[in-house]
N, C-alpha and C positions, 0 to 999 in steps of 0.2 A: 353584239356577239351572241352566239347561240349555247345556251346553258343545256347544262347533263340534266335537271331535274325534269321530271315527268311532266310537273304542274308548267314552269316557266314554258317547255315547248307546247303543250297543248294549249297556253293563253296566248300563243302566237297565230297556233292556228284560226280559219276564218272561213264561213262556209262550207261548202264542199270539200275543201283540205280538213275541215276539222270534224268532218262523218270519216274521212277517210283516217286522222287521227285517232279517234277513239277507236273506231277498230282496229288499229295499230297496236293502241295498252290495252285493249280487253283481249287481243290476241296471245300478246306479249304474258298478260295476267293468266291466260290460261293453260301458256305452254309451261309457265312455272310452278303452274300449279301440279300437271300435268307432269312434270319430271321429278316433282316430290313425289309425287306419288310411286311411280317408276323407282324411282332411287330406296325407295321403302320396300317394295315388292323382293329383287331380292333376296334382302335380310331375311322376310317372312319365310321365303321359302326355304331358306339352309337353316334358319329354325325348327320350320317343320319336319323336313328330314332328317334333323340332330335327333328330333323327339319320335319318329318313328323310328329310328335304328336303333334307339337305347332299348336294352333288354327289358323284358318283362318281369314279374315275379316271379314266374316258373323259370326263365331262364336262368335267372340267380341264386336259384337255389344253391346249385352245385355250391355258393361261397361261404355256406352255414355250415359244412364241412367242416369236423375238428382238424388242422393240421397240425403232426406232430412235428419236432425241431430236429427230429433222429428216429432212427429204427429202430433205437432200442425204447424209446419213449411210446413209439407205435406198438412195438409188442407189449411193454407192459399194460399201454391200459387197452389194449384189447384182450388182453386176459382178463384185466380185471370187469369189463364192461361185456366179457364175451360174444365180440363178436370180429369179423376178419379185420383184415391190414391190407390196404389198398395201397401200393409202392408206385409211385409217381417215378420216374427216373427221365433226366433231360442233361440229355448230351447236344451241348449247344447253347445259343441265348434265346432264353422266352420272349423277348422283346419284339424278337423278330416274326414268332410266329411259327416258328419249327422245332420241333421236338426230336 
């Protein structure tokens, strides 16, 4: 009977079958190697596009922002700190993206 292992069918081969054999596993070895690699690429790439979309340190600034919990916490310490009161107001869900 003819065995699944690699080694068992290539010691069957003989002559000319067995040139044509070994280019059969060096084929077979390089298309595997070949769609490892593929199957890696990918990943690399939605990584690297994760890492160029993420904002910059300029971008984030905006998040050192003190936000106050109420307008009346916003007035006082901007009196106390003199300086304005920036009123955010959202009608709707932030989640979505609309304000």
């Amino acid at each position: 009977m003819f065995r699944c292992s690699g080694v068992q069918v290539f010691r069957r081969c003989s002559g000319e079958r067995k040139v044509t054999c070994r280019a059969i596993f060096i084929a077979a070895g390089l298309a595997l190697a070949a769609g490892a690699a593929v199957a890696r690429e990918p990943e690399n790439w939605v990584d690297q596009r994760v890492h160029q979309w993420q904002p910059t340190e300029k971008e984030k600034r905006w998040e050192t922002i003190g936000w106050a919990k109420d307008i009346r916490d916003a007035i006082r310490l901007a009196r106390e700190h003199r300086r304005p009161v920036f009123l955010f107001t959202l009608d709707g869900r932030m989640g979505v993206g609309r304000c």
